[in-house]
C-alpha positions as CSV (number, residue, x, y, z in Angstrom):
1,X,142.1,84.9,115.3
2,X,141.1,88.8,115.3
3,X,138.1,90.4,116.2
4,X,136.5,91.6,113.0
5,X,135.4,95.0,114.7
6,X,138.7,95.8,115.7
7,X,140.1,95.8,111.9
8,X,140.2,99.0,110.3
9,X,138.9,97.8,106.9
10,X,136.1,96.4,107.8
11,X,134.7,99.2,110.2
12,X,135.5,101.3,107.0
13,X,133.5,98.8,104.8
14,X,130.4,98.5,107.2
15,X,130.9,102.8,107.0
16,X,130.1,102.4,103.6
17,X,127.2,100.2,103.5
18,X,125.4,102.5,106.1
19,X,127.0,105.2,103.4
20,X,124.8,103.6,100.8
21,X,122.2,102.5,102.2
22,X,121.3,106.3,103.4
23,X,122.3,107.6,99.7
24,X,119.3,104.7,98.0
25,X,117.1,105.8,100.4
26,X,116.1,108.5,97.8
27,X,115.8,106.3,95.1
28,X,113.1,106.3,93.1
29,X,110.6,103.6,94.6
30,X,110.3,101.7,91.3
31,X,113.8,101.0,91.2
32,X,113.5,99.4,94.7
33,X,113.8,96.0,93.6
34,X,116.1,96.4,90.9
35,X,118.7,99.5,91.1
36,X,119.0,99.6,94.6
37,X,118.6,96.2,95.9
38,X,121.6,95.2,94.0
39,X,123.9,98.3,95.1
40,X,123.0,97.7,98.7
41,X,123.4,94.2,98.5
42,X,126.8,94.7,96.7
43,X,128.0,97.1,99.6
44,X,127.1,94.4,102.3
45,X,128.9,91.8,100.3
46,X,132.0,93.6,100.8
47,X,132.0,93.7,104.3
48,X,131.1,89.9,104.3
49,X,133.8,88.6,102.3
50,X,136.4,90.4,104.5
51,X,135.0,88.4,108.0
């Protein structure tokens, strides 16, 4: 079985969720819950479903 951190894709996909996570940080705080709780949860998820 591989080690997940040696795979190219998903250091690439955990880039992006730091990526995003740094970008909603600006986000209006009223869209905390809504807006941006979903695009950083969906930038985890990608991550995820590779491992």
């Amino acid at each position: 079985m591989h080690n997940l951190k040696e795979l190219k894709i998903w250091q690439k996909a955990i880039d992006l969720a730091v990526d995003v996570y740094k970008a909603t940080v600006s986000y209006p705080a009223d869209e905390r819950f809504g807006l941006t709780s979903q695009i950083r949860r969906a930038s985890v998820s990608i991550s995820s479903n590779i491992a």
